[in-house]
C-alpha positions in Angstrom: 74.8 153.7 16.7 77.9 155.3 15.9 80.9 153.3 14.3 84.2 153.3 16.3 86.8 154.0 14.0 91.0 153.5 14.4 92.2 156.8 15.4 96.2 156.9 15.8 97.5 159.8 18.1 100.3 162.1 16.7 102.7 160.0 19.1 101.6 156.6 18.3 101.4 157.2 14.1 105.4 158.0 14.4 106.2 155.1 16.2 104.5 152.8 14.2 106.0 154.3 11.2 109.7 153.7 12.9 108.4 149.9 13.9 107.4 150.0 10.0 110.4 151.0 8.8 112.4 148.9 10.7 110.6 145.8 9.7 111.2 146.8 6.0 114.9 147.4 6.7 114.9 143.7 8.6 113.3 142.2 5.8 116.3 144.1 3.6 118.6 142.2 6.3 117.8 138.8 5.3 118.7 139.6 1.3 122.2 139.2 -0.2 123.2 141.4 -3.1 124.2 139.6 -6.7 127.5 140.2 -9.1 128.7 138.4 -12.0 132.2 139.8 -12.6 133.0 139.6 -16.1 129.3 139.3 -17.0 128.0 143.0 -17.2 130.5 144.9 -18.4 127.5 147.3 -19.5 125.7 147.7 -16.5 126.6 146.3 -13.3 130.7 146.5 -13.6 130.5 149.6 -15.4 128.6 151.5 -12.5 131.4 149.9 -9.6 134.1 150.9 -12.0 132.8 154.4 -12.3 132.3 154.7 -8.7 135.1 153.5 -7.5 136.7 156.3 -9.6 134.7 159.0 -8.3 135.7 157.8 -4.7 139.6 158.2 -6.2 138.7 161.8 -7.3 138.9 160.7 -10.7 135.1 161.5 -12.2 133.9 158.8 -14.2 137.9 157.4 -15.0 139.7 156.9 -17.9 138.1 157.8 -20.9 137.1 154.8 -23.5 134.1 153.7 -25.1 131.4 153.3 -22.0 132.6 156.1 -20.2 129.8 158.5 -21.8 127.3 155.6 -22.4 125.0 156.0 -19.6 123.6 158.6 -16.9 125.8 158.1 -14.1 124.1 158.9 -11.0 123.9 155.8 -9.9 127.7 155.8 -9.1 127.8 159.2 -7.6 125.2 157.6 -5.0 127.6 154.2 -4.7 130.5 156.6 -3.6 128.3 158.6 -1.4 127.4 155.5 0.6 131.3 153.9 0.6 131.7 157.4 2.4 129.5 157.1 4.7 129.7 154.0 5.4 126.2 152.4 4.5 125.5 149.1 3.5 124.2 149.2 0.2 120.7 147.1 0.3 119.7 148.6 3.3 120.4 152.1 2.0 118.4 151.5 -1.0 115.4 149.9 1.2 115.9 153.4 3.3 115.1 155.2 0.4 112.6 153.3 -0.5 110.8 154.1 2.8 111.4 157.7 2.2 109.8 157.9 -1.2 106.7 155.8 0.6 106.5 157.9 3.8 106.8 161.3 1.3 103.9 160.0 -1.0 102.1 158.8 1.8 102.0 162.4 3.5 101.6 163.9 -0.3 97.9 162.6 -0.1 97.1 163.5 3.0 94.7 166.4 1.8 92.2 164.2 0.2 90.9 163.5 4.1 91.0 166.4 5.2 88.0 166.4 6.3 88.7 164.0 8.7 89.2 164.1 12.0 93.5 164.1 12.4 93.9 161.1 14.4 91.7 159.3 11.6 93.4 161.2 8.8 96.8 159.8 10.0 95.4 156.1 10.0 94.9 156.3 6.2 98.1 158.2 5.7 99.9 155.3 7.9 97.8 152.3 5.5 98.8 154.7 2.8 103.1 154.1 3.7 102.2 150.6 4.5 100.8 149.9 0.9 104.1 151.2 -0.5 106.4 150.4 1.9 106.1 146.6 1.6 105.2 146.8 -1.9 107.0 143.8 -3.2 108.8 145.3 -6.4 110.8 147.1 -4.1 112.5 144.1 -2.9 112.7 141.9 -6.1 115.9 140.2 -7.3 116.7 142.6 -9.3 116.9 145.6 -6.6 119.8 142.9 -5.4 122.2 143.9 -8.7 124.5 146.5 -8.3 122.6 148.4 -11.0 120.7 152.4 -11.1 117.3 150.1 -11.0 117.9 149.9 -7.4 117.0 153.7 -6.8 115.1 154.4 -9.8 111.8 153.7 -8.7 112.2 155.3 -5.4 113.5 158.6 -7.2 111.0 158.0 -9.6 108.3 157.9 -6.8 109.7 160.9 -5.0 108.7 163.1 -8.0 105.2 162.0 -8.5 105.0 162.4 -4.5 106.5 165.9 -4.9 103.9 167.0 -7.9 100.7 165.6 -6.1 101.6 167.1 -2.6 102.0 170.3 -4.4 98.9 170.6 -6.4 96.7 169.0 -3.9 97.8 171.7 -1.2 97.3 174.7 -4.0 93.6 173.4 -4.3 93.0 172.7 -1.0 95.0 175.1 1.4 96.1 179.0 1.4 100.2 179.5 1.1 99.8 180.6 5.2 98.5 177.1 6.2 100.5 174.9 3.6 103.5 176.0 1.3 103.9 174.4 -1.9 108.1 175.0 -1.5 108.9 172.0 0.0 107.3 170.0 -2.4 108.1 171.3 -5.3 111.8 170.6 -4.3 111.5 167.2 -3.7 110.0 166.9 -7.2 112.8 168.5 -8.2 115.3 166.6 -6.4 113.5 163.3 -7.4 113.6 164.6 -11.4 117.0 165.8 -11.2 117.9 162.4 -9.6 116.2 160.2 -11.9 116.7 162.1 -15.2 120.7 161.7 -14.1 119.7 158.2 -13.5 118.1 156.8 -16.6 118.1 158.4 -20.0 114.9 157.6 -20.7 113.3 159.1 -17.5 112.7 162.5 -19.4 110.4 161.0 -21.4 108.4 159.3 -18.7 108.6 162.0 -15.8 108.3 165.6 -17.7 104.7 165.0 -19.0 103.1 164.7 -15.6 105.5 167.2 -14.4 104.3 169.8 -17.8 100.6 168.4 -17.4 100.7 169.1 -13.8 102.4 172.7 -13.4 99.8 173.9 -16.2 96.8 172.6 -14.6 98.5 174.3 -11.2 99.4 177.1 -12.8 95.3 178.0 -14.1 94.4 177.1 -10.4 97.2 179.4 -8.4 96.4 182.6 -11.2 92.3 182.3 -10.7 93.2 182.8 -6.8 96.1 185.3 -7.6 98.8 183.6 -6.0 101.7 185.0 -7.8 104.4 183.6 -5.6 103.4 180.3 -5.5 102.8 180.4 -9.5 106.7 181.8 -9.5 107.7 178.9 -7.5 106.0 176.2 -10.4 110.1 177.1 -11.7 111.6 175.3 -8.9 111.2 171.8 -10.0 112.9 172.7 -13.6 115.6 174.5 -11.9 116.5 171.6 -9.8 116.7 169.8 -13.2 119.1 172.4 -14.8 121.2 172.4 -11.8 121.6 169.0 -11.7 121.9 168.5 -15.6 124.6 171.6 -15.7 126.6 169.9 -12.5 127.3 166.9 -14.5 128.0 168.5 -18.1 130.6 170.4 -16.5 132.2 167.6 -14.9 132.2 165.8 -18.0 133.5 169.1 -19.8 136.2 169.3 -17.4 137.0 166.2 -17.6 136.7 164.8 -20.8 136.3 167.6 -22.9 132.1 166.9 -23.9 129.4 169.2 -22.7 127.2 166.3 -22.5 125.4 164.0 -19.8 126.5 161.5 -22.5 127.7 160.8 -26.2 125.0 157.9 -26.1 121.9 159.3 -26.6 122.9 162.4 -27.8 125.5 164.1 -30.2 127.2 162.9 -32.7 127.3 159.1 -32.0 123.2 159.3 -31.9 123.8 160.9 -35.4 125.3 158.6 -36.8 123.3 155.7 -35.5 120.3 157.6 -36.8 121.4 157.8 -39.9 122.8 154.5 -40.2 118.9 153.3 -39.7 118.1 155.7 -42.3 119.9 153.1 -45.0 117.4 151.4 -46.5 117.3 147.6 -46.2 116.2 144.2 -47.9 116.0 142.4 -44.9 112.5 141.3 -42.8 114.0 140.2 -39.9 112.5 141.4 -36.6 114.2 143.4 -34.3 117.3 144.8 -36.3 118.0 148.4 -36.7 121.1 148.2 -39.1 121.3 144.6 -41.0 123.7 143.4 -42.2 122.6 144.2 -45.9 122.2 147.9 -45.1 126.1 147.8 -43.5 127.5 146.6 -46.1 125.7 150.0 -48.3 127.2 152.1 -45.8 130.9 150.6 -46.0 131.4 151.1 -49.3 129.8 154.7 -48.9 132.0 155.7 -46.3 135.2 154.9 -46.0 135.8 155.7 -42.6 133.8 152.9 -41.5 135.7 150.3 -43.0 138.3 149.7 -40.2 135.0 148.8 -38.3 133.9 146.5 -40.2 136.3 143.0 -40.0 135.4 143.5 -35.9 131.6 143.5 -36.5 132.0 140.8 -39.3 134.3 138.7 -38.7 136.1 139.1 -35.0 134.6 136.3 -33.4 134.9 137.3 -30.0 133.1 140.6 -30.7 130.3 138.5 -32.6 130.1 136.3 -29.5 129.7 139.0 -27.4 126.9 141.2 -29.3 125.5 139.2 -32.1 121.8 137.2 -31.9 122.8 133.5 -33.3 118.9 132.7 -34.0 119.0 135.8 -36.3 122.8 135.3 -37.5 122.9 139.4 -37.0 123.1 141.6 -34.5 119.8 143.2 -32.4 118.9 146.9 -32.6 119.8 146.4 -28.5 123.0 144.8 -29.3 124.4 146.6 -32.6 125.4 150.0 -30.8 127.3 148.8 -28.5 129.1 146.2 -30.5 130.2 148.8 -32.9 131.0 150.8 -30.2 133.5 148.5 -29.3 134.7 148.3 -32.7 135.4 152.1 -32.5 137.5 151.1 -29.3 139.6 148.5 -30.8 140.7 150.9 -33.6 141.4 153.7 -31.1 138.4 155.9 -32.0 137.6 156.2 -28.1 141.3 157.5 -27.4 139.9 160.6 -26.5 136.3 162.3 -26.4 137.3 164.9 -28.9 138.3 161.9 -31.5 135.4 160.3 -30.7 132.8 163.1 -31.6 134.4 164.1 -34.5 134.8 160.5 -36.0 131.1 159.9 -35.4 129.8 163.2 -36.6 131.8 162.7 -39.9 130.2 159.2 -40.1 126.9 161.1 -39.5 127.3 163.6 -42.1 128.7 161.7 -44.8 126.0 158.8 -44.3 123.0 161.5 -44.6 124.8 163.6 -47.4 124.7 160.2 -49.5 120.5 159.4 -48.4 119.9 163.2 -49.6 121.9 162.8 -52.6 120.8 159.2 -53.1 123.5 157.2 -53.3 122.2 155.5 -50.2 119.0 154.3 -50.3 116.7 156.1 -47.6 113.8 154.8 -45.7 113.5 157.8 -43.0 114.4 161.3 -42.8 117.4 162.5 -41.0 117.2 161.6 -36.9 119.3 161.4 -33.9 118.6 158.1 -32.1 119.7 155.0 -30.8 116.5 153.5 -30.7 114.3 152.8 -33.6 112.3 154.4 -35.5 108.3 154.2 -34.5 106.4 151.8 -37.5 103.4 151.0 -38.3 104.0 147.9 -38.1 104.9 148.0 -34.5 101.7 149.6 -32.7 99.9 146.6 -32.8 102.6 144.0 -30.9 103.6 147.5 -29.0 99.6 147.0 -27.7 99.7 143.5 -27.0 103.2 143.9 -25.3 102.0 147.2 -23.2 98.6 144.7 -22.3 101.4 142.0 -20.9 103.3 144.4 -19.3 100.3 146.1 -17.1 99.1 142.4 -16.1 102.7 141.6 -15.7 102.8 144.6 -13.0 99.2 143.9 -11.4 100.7 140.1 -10.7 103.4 141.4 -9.0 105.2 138.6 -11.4 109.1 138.3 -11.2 109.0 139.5 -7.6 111.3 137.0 -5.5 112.8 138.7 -3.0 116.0 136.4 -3.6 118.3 135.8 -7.0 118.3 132.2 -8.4 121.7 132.7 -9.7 124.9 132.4 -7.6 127.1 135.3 -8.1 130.3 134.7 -10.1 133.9 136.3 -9.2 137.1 135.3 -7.9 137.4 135.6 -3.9 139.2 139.0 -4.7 136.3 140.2 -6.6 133.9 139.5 -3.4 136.3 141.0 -0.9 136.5 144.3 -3.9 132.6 144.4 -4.0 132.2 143.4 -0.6 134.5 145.9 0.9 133.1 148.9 -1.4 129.5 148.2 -0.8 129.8 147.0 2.6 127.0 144.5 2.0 127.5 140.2 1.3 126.3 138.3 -2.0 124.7 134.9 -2.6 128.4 133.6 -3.5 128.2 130.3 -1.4 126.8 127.2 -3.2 124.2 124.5 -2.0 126.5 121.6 -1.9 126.9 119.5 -5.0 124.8 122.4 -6.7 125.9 125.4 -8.4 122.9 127.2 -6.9 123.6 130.0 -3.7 122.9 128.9 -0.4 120.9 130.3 1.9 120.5 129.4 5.7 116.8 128.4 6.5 115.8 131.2 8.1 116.5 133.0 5.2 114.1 131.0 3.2 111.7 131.1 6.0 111.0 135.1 5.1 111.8 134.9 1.7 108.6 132.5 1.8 106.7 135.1 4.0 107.6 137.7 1.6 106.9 135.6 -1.5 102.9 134.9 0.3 102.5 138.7 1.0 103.6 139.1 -2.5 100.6 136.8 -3.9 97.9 138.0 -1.5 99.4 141.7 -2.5 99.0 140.9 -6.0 95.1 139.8 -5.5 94.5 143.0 -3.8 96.4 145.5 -6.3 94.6 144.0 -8.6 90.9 144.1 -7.7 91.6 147.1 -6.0 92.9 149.0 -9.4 90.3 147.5 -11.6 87.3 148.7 -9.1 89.3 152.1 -8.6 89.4 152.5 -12.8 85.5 152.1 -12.7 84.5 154.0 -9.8 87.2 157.0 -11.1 85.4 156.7 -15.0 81.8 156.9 -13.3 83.0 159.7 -11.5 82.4 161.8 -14.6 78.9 161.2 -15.1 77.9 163.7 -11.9 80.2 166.0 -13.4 77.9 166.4 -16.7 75.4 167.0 -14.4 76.7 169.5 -11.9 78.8 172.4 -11.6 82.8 171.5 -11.2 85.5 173.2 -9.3 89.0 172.7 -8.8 88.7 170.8 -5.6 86.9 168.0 -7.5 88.5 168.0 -11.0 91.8 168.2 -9.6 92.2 165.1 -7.8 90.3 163.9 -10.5 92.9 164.7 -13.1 95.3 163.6 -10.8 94.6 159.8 -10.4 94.0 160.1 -14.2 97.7 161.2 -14.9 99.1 158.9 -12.3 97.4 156.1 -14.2 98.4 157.1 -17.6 101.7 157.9 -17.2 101.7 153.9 -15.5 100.3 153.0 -19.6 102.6 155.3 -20.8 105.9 153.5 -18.8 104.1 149.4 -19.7 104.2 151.5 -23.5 107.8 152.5 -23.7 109.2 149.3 -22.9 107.2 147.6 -24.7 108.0 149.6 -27.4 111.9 148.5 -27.1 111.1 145.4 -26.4 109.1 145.0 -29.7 111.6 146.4 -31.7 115.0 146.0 -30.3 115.4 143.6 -27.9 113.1 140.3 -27.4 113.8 139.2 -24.4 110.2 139.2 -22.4 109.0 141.6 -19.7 111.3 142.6 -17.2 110.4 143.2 -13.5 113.1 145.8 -13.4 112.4 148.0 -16.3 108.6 147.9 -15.1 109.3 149.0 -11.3 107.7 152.4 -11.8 104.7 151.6 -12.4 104.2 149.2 -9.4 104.0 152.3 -6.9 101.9 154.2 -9.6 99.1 151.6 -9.6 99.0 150.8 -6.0 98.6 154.6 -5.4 95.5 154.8 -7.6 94.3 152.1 -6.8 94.5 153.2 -2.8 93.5 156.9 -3.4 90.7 156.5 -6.6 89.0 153.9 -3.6 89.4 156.3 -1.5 88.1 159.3 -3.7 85.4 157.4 -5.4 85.0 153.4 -4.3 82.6 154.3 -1.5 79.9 152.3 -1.1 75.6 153.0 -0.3 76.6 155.9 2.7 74.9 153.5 5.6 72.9 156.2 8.1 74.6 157.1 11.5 72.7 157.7 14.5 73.7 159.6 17.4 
């Protein structure tokens, strides 16, 4: 007998994904955002500060020592919202369900084959999966931090890459251009590499990886244009990157999208770490041994040094009492400050030339030997990669990956009340236009929330444990059937429309190892402070899409015979 299966008209599948998407913005309703004024000068203030400014028509605002720290388009899409007049959670959920739908409809090839109304019940599952993934409403998508976005940007550029190279394999330019998108990988790269400075090094090997597998496809079929248009993703990139050097140029004076993690202040932190060092201690980049090398050696350091050494407000601030010195995480932004209170940061111009003569001076004495040397010359703020770390790098990428699979450190609320005065909140509020967990449970310092709040954070919290069951038997069976998978092809004669998707699910599964392996990585050697929720929220979407599409693909079971 033949099986019914769900069939959705073309009707019906758009207004269940409004009904979908209205649920996930409801959901959103319930949450309240989180500040601690005075607390994250690094992060959190520092992205409100910048922009409020931007709103003023100031750029990024006066120039000091965090202006240039960190990619800022985070604040460009704060004043964009205080524009328009969004409410910032719910925006970010929007976005969220944007990057879902697009990656949803980026797969859509793989069936093909079957019949449309069934094809757009799997591509409907398919935006449900990742729409109510529950990463995407943890606590810390309730900060006022580029975290809240990056993932969705992040998820827009995979989206982008796999509808592209899925349609090249499958589809002629006439029925399916790749155009549209290969601009919304672009748009999601530029976004994200604007975002985070370390997105470059997760995002542009799929994007390399994919365009050259693309590219060999596209040329054996002679489509010229569509190999021409592979450019459009990196052009989307150099727009974006060129847009903001320019601003910061105009304003400031530095061709840069920041003097953090490159120029001259990454010169001379990379060659500070150069200085060879006595100490053992985990996690430090410059000890305190190996500063005290590099005072004597260069003078122009020396103001610096009684507000890393003895300031005591400074050494509250940055340095690690259990290790009595200051973290690799901690020490370049402590002496950044350092630099501020002696008026290094009175202008970018003094800035880069303090640093780079700090840079040159320090790796003129490691060539001449006057400092001792344990590297070569580099430009970093992070640490050099050790021996020594692969094999808690391992063990930390291991925690990380289960850490993701458990959905762990998704409550869809933050413990913490948030701290400011009352004009703080009405600053925040009125910006943002959004409310924060500010009111306390009585006689507790913890936030309040009304009981039907709780009510749905608990039905979010149970979807989040029965989630976590499925993601993770469901990427553990998709790993085996996608490695089996390559048995047959010893056997038989490949083409593009099997080793594609094939190579596909294997990159979007690597580069989820690769993100679990850069932060563990920092976390290793700079920081210590466990795995983090936020700086893993990439590779939530990445699993849950292969494990969804490699069961798809290749998780089929004994084919049961149909009768008429």
């Amino acid at each position: 007998m033949k099986r019914n299966r769900p069939r959705l008209s073309r009707r019906t599948f758009w207004v269940l994904c409004a009904l979908l998407v209205c649920l996930r913005l409801a959901l959103t309703g319930f949450q309240q955002a989180y500040i601690w004024v005075g607390g994250a000068p690094l992060d959190d203030e520092l992205m409100f500060r910048a922009a409020n400014s931007i709103t003023a028509g100031q750029w990024l605002g006066a120039y000091d020592y965090l202006t240039l720290s960190k990619a800022m388009f985070f604040p460009v899409w704060l004043a964009l919202l205080h524009a328009l007049h969004l409410p910032y959670l719910i925006s970010g959920a929007a976005l969220w369900c944007g990057a879902a739908l697009t990656a949803a409809f980026a797969f859509s090839p793989l069936w093909r084959k079957k019949d449309p109304e069934q094809g757009r019940v799997l591509t409907l599952a398919l935006f449900a999966v990742l729409a109510f993934l529950p990463s995407s409403w943890a606590s810390y998508t309730l900060r006022v931090y580029r975290d809240n976005i990056f993932p969705a940007l992040c998820l827009y550029f995979f989206a982008g890459m796999a509808g592209m190279a899925l349609r090249a394999v499958f589809y002629t330019a006439k029925q399916k251009p790749l155009w549209p998108w290969l601009l919304a990988a672009g748009v999601g790269l530029a976004c994200a590499y604007l975002d985070r400075e370390d997105a470059g090094m997760f995002l542009l090997p799929f994007a390399g990886a994919a365009t050259i597998i693309v590219l060999v496809v596209l040329v054996g079929k002679r489509r010229w244009l569509c190999c021409a248009a592979q450019a459009i993703p990196y052009a989307v990139l150099a727009a974006g990157v060129l847009t903001f050097c320019t601003l910061n140029y105009t304003h400031y004076g530095v061709f840069a999208l920041s003097d953090f993690s490159e120029g001259s202040f990454a010169a001379a932190m990379g060659a500070m770490m150069r200085v060879d060092t006595d100490s053992d201690k985990p996690y430090l980049s410059v000890p305190a041994d190996a500063r005290e090398k590099i005072y004597a050696a260069v003078p122009e350091l020396e103001p610096l040094a009684y507000w890393l050494e003895e300031d005591d407000q400074l050494q509250n601030d940055f340095r690690d009492p259990g290790l009595d010195d200051y973290r690799a995480g901690s020490f370049y932004w402590a002496i950044r400050r350092a630099a501020q209170f002696e008026g290094i940061y009175a202008d970018a111009q003094t800035a880069v030339g303090y640093w780079q003569t700090v840079a040159d001076k320090i790796n003129a004495a490691c060539d001449a030997g006057t400092l001792p040397s344990r590297t070569g010359k580099r430009t970093a703020t992070s640490q050099p990669i050790k021996a020594e770390y692969v094999p808690a790098t391992l063990s930390e990428t291991w925690n990380g990956l289960c850490h993701v699979a458990g959905l762990r450190g998704c409550a869809p609320y933050e413990a913490l009340r948030s701290i400011g005065t009352e004009e703080d909140f009405a600053a925040w509020s009125g910006y943002l236009h959004c409310g924060f967990n500010s009111a306390a449970e009585a006689g507790k310092d913890t936030p309040y929330y009304s009981l039907y709040q709780k009510a749905v954070f608990a039905v979010m919290q149970g979807w989040a444990w029965v989630y976590s069951i499925l993601l993770t038997v469901g990427a553990v069976c998709a790993l085996f059937f996608h490695l089996t998978e390559l048995l047959p092809w010893i056997r038989k004669k490949c083409t593009a429309q099997t080793v594609v998707p094939w190579l596909l699910l294997f990159g979007i599964f690597g580069m989820a190892l690769l993100r679990c392996a850069m932060i563990a990585f920092v976390e290793v050697s700079s920081f210590g402070i466990g795995t983090s929720t936020m700086y893993l929220a990439t590779v939530h979407p990445l699993l849950a899409l292969y494990a969804f599409v490699g069961l798809f693909l290749y998780g089929r079971p004994l084919k049961r015979k149909e009768t008429a």
